[in-house]
C-alpha positions in Angstrom: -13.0 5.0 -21.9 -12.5 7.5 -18.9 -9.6 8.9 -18.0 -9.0 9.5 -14.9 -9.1 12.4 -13.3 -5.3 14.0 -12.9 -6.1 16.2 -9.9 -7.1 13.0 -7.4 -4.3 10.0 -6.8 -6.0 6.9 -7.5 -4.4 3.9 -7.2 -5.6 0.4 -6.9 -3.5 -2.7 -5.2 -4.3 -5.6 -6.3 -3.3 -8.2 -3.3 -1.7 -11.5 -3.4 -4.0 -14.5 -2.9 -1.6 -17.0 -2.7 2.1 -17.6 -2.3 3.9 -16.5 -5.3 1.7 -14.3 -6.9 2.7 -11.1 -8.0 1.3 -8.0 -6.1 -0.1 -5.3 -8.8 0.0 -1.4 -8.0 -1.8 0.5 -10.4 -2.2 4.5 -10.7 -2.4 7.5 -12.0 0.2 9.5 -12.2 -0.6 11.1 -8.4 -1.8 8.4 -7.0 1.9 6.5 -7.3 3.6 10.1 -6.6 1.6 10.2 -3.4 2.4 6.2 -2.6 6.5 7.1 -3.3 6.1 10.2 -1.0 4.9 7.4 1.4 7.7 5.1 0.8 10.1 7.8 1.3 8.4 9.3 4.4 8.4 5.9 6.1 12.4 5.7 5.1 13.1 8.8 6.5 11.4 9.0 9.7 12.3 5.5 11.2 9.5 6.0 14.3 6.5 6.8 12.2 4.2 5.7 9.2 4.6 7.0 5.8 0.5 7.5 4.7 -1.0 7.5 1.3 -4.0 9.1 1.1 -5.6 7.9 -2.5 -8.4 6.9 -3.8 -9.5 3.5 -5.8 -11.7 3.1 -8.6 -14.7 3.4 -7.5 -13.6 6.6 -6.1 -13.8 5.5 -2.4 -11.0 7.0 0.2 -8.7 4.8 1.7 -4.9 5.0 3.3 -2.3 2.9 2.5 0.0 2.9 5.7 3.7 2.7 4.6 5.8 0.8 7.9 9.7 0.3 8.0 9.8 -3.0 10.0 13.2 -4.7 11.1 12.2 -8.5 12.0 10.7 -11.2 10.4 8.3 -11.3 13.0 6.9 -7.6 12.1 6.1 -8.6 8.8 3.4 -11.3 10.3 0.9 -12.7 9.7 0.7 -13.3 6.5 -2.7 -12.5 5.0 -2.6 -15.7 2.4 -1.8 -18.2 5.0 -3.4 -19.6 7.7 -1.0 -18.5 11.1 -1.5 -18.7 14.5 0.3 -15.8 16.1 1.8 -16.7 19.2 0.1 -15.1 22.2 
């Protein structure tokens, strides 16, 4: 087996499908530094994003966008369920 490569964050996130299932973050070691750096950048600057910049396993770029919300209504929709955001 591979490891991976300590110098790049990788991380993968594995999403829920349905209600109830457990969401599943895995990493290397600078992958989940860079995604806590995100969680605390997004705590501690209220009126921006805290960004991830990682890559998964098949070595492909992507962002994970870190964003302190303060309704309910923020947090929708959710991507499991069929909803019909009011207009």
């Amino acid at each position: 087996m591979n490891d991976l490569t300590p110098e790049y964050p990788f991380i993968h996130v594995y999403a829920q499908q349905k209600v109830h299932q457990p969401v599943i973050i895995k990493g290397n070691t600078e992958g989940l530094c860079v995604l806590l750096n995100a969680l605390i950048c997004a705590l501690a600057n209220r009126d921006s994003n805290g960004v991830a910049e990682v890559f998964c396993g098949d070595a492909e770029a992507f962002e994970v966008i870190v964003r302190l919300v303060n309704t309910h209504d923020e947090l929708l929709p959710i991507p499991y369920q069929n909803y019909n955001e009011p207009k």
